[in-house]
C-alpha positions, 0 to 999 in steps of 0.5 A: 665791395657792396653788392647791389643787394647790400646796396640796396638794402641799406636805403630800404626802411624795411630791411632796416626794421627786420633787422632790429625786430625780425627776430622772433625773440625781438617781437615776442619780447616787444609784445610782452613789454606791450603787455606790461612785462618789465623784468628779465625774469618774468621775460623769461617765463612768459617766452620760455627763452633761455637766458643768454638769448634773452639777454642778448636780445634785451641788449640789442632792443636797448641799443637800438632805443626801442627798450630802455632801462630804469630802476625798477617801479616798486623800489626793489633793486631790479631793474626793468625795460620799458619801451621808448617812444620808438618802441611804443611806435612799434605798436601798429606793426605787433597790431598788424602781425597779430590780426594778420595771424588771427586771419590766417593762422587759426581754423574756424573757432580755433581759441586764440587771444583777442586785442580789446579796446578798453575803451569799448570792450570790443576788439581792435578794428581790423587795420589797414593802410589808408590814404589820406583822403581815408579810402583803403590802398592795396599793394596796386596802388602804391610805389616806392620812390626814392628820396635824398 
């Protein structure tokens, strides 16, 4: 029988997230296809990841459709993983771990990557949750409410 907690959990969209993409693995590889990273190979030295996980979590993003497979773009007989319409969806969530590390991760002037907007040339700017009228809400402000 389901505790209250698996019951609970199983109508909770974060806790269906996490599972697909909580995995430290999971989010670097969706990072680097974000990146441009295609190929098992070059997933593997970019990550440092042994080749079993790898491929375990390059099977697991597949099942869940946020990476599929296609033959690969310069004709060779690779094959590379490129993101879905689900995985691209998973922009803003890579954009706010990243901003949120840069935050609270770094010391004053310590070096880290930057996300620039290419079309500006200036860094992405700081995102943060909206309401519709455009005013910022904060976790004061807000309620889950359970839908059928």
């Amino acid at each position: 029988m389901p505790s209250h907690a698996d019951h609970h959990e199983e109508h909770c969209p974060v806790a269906r997230s996490v599972d697909v993409v909580g995995d430290r693995w999971a989010l670097l590889i969706v990072r680097d296809a974000f990146d441009g990273i295609r190929r098992f190979g070059d997933f593997q030295r970019n990550l440092s990841v042994s080749k079993n996980i790898l491929a375990d979590r390059l099977r697991k993003l597949v099942d869940a459709n946020i990476l599929e497979t296609q033959a690969a773009s310069d004709g060779s007989s690779y094959q590379e993983y490129v993101l879905t319409e689900a995985g691209l969806g998973l922009f803003p969530l890579v954009v706010a771990l990243r901003q949120w590390g840069e935050a609270h991760l770094f010391k004053r002037g310590e070096k880290h990557s930057v996300l620039i907007d290419t079309d500006t040339g200036k860094p992405v700017a700081y995102m943060a949750p909206m309401s519709r009228d455009g005013s910022h809400v904060n976790p004061a402000r807000t309620l889950v409410r359970k839908v059928k």
